[in-house]
N, C-alpha and C positions, 0 to 999 in steps of 0.2 A: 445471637439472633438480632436482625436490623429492626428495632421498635419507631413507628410514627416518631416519638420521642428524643431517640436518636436521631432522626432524621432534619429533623428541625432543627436541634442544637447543633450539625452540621452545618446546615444552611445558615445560621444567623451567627457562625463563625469565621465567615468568607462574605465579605463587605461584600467583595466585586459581584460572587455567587448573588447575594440577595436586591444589588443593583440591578443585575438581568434580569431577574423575574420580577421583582417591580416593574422596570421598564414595560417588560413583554406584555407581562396584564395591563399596566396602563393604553399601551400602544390597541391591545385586542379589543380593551374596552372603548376606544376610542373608534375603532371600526366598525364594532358592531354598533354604534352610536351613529355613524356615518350612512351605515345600511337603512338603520331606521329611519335617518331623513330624509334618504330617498323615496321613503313611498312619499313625503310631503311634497316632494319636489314631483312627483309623476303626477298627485294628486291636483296641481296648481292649487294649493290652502292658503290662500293670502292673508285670512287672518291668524290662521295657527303661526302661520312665519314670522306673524309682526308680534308675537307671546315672546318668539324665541331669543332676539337680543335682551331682552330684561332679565328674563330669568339667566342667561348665560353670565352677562355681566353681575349679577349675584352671588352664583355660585366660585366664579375666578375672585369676588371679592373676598369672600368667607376663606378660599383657599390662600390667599396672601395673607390676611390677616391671623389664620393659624398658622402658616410659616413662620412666618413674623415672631409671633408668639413663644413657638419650639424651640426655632432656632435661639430666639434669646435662652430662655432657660436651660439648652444643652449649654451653652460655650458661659453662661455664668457658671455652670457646675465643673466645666473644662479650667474656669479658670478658679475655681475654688481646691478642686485637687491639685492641681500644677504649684499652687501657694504654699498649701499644708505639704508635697514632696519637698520643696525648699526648708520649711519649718521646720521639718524633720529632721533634713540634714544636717543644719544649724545645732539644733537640740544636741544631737549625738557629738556633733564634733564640741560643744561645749562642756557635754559631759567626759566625753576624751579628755580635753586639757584638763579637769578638774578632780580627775580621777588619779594623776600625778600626782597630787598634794595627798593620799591617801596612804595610811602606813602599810609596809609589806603584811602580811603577805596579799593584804587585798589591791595592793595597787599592779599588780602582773597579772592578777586572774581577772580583773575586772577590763584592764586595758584587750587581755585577749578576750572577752567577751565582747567586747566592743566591738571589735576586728569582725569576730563571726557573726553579731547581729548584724552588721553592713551586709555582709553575705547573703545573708537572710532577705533583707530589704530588697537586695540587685536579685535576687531568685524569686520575689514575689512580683516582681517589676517585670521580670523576663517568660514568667509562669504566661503568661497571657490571657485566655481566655478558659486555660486548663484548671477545673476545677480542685480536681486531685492534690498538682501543685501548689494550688495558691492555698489550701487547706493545710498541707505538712508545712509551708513555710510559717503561717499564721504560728500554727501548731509550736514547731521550735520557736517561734522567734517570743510565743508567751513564757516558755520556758527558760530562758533565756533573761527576760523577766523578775521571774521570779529568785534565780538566783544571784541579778545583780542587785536585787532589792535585799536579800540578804546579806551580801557585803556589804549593802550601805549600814543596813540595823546593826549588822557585828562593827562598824567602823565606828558608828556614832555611839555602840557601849564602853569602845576600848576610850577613845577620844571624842566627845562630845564640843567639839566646836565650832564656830562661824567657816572655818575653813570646810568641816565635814558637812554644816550644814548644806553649805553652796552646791555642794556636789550632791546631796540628796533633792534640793529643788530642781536642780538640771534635771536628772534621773528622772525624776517626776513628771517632768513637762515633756520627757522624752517617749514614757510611757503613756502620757496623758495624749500628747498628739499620733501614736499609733492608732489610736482607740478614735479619735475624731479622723482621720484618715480613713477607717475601715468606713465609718460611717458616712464619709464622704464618699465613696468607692459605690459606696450602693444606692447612693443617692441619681439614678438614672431618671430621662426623660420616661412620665408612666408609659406603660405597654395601652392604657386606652388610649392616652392620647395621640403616639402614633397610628393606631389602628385609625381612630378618626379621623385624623392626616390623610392615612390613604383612602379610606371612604369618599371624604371631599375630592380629594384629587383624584379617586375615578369618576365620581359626578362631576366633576371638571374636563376631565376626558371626554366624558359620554355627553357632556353638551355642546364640548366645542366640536366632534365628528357630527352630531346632530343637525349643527347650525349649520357646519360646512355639507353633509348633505342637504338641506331642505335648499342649500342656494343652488344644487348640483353638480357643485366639484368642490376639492378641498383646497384647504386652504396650503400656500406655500411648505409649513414646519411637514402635515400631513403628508405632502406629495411626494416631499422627500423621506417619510419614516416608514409608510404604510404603501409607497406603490404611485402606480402612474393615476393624473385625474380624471374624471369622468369628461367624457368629450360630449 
């Protein structure tokens, strides 16, 4: 059964999908903005007209200024995961080399553990947006976990030294930055503050078709997105 719910989690999985309909609302709002200026414009209101550049130029202010704003805090978070994915892959292959100085039998089970956690990592990375997947991958790759932490604790009872230590601090930092990873992962732009984004940016719509009605025709970007001008 197709739930609202589904419906949306569709939509806001398709950039391009959720481009269009932005666009299209901004664009509607922007004419029906347009409409309402013409009665100013039919009305001759010379001083309602002289309200409208103030307020217009307000409103496109407040709407740069939260761009401004979003845009920083998405791409510092773009560039905060992109860092910890490098970190990650660093950790791992540091734990790889260091997992060779490990006595049998833990150094073959741990190296193929290795192997499969990378797996893991390329399947939570390729999961996309699928919730499912990126939970089994989570899933294994804690598991995964837990049993290379075992091999450390059985290697560090058999052989307790600087050498096994090393390989247990990797380990560490390798499991420590999964865990700061996920919580970078969910560290998104909040959902009000987009919603307020486009709030603005249809009151930015709605006043710039406003203004371009009450002059009586619209303006250039208008004439080409919404139709021919008023003659």
């Amino acid at each position: 059964m197709v739930t609202m719910e589904k419906i949306i989690a569709f939509i806001f999985q398709n950039q391009l999908l959720v481009l269009i309909i932005v666009a299209l609302l901004l664009l509607t709002i922007a004419e029906a903005g347009f409409h309402r200026g013409m009665k100013l414009f039919v009305a001759h209101d010379e001083k309602r007209k002289a309200q409208i550049s103030g307020v217009h130029g307000a409103v496109l202010g407040m709407l740069g200024l939260l761009l401004g704003f979003t845009f920083s805090m998405a791409v510092s978070r773009y560039e905060n995961r992109r860092d910890l994915v490098l970190q990650e892959a660093n950790a791992i292959g540091t734990t790889y080399l260091r997992a060779s100085f490990l006595p049998e039998p833990h150094r073959a089970e741990v190296t193929h553990l290795l192997r499969r956690y990378v797996d893991l990592r390329l399947d939570f990375h390729n999961a996309g947006n699928d919730r499912a997947k990126i939970a089994s991958a989570e899933s294994a790759a804690a598991g995964v976990h837990r049993v290379l932490w075992g091999h450390a604790v059985a290697a560090a009872g058999k052989a307790a030294t600087p050498i096994t230590a090393s390989f247990i601090n990797a380990l560490n930092e390798m499991i420590d930055l999964d865990a700061t990873r996920l919580n970078a992962q969910r560290a998104k732009v909040p959902a009000a503050l987009w919603l307020l984004v486009l709030v603005v940016a249809g009151a930015s719509c709605y006043a710039c078709g406003y203004s371009a009605g009450a002059c009586g025709a619209r303006t250039g970007l208008l004439w080409l997105l919404v139709g021919q001008g008023v003659k």
